[in-house]
N, C-alpha and C positions, 0 to 999 in steps of 0.2 A: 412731881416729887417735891416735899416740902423739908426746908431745913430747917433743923428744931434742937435747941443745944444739947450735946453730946453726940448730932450726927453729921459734923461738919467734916470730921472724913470721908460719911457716907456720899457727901453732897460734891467735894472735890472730887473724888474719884468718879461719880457721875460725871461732870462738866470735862472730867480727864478725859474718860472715855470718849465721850461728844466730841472734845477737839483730834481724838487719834482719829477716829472713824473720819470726820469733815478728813484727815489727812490721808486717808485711804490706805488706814491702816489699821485694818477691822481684828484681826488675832490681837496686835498690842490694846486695843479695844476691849478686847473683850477680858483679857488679862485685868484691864483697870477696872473692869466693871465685875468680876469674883463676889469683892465684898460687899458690892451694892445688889448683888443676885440675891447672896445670902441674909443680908438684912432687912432689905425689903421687896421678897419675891412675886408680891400681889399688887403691887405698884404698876399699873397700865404703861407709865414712861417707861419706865425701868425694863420691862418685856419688851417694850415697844423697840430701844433702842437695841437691846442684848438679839431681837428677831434681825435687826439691819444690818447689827455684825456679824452675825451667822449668817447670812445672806449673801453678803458682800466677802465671805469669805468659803463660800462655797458650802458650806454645811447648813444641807438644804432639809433634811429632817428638823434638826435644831432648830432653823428659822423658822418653821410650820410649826412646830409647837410652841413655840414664844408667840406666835402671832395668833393663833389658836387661845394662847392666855390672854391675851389682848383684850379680843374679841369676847371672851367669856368675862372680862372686870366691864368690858365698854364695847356693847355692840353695835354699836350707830360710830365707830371710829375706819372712817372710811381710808385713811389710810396704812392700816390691817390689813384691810379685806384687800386691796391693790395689793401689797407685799405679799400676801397670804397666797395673792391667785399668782403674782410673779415665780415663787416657792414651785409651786403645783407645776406650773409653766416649765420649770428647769427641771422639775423632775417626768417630765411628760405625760403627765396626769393632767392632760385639757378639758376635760368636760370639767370637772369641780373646777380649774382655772378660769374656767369659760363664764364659771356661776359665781366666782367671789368678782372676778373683775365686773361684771357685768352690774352686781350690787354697788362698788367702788365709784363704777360712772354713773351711775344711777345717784348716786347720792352727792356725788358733788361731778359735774364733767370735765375737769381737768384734761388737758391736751393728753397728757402722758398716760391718763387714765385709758383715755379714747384709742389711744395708739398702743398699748396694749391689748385691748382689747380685739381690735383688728387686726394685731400678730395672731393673738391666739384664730381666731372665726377663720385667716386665711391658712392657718397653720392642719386646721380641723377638717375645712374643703379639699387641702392639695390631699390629705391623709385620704379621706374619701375618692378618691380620683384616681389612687394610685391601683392598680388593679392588683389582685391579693396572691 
């Protein structure tokens, strides 16, 4: 997101929001980020961050469509597609989680990437296992 005079509100309340969320406090987050939704909604950060507060605060529809936006401004943004399959993951929809994580490590292998991934594959085998 770039600042550009007359959007230095927009740009504070960005960096607001960034410092609520780092404090784990994704709802007053997302409060600070309203105006920045509304003024620049096609902004990849801007979805990017507004998907980690839905995310981090349980609203897990919202976070799959933000991250969904993501993915459709910037599709080589590998971690989208991580948060996107964590999303899927919470809502227990593993196969598509199985398939964004699986792109996320594929595209950069990140530990965290990796260890997701292996919650979901062990999460998919126990479900298979369990007799019906």
């Amino acid at each position: 997101m770039t600042s550009q005079p007359g959007s230095n509100n927009v740009f504070e309340s960005f960096r607001r929001a960034e410092m609520l969320l780092a404090d784990r406090r994704p709802l007053d987050a997302l409060q600070a980020l309203l105006p920045v939704l509304d003024s620049q909604p096609n902004h990849a950060s801007v979805q990017l961050l507004a998907g980690r507060a839905y995310l981090n605060s349980a609203q897990l529809n919202r976070a799959e469509e933000a991250f969904v936006k993501v993915l459709e401004l910037d599709p080589a943004d590998h971690y989208a597609r991580f948060a996107l399959g964590k999303a899927l993951q919470r809502q227990n929809r593993l196969a598509e989680a199985l398939a964004q994580l699986k792109m996320a490590a594929a595209m950069d292998p990140r530990p965290e990437y990796q260890e997701a991934l292996g919650e979901v594959l062990a999460r998919i085998a126990v479900d298979r296992a369990e007799p019906a």
